[in-house]
N, C-alpha and C positions, 0 to 999 in steps of 0.2 A: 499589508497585502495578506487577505486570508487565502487560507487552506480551501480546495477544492475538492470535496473525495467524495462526494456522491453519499447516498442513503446506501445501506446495507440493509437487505431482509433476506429472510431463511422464508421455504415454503413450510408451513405449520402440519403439514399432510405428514403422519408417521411415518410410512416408509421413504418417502421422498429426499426430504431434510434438505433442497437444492437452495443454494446460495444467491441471489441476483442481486445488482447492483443499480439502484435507479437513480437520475440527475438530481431530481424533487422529489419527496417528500409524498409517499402513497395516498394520501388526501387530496391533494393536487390535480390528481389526474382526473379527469370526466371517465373514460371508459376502466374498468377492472384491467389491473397487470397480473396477468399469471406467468406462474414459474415458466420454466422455459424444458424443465424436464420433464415433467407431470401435465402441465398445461392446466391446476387448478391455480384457482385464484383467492388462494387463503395464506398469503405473505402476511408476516409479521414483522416488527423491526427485529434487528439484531439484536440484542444488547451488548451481547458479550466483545461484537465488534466495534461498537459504538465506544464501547466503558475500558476495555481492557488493552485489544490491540491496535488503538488506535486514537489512545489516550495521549496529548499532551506533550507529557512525559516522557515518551517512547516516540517519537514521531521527531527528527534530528529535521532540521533545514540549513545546515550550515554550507561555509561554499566550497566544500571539497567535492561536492557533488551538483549536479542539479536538478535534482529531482526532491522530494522527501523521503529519506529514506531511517532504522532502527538507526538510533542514537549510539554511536560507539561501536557499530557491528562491523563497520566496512573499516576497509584500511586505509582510504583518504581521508575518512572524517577527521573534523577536528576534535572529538572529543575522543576517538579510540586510544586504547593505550599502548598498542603495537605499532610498530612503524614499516611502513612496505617494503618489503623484499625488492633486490636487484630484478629480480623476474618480473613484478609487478610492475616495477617503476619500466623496465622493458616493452611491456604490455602496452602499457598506455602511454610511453612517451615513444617509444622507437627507440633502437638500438642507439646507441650512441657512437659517435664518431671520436677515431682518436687521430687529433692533429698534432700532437707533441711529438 
């Protein structure tokens, strides 16, 4: 099962610099996608989002969660090295009941 995360482009406009996220791949489209703050139509790919945060590597699917989320950052992951707090484990499971 692959990963779904869309194309990441930056508008290339100096002052702009806006982020947008499209399903496919900016060749794809028949009409131009402009930014969404500028309203020009000079998107570039990411890279940095493409290569860095969003690399492989850093990108956890394990099933403490279920979503994709940083490897090791949250505290149900299975690969973090902290373990939840009473409060946490509170949060997300409900209070606990004492029957003894």
């Amino acid at each position: 099962m692959g990963r779904k995360t869309g194309y990441r482009y930056r508008c290339s406009h100096g002052q702009c610099r806006g982020r947008v996220t499209l399903p496919r791949q900016l060749t794809e489209y028949v009409r131009p996608r402009h930014c969404h703050r500028c309203g020009r139509d000079q998107l570039k790919l990411d890279q940095y989002r493409h290569t860095v945060e969003l690399s492989p590597r850093r990108v956890c699917a394990c099933s403490g969660y279920p979503f994709p989320h940083r490897r090791g950052c949250q505290p149900w992951c299975v690969f973090s090295e902290r373990l939840p707090t009473d409060d946490e484990q509170a949060a997300r499971y409900g209070q606990p009941t004492d029957e003894a």
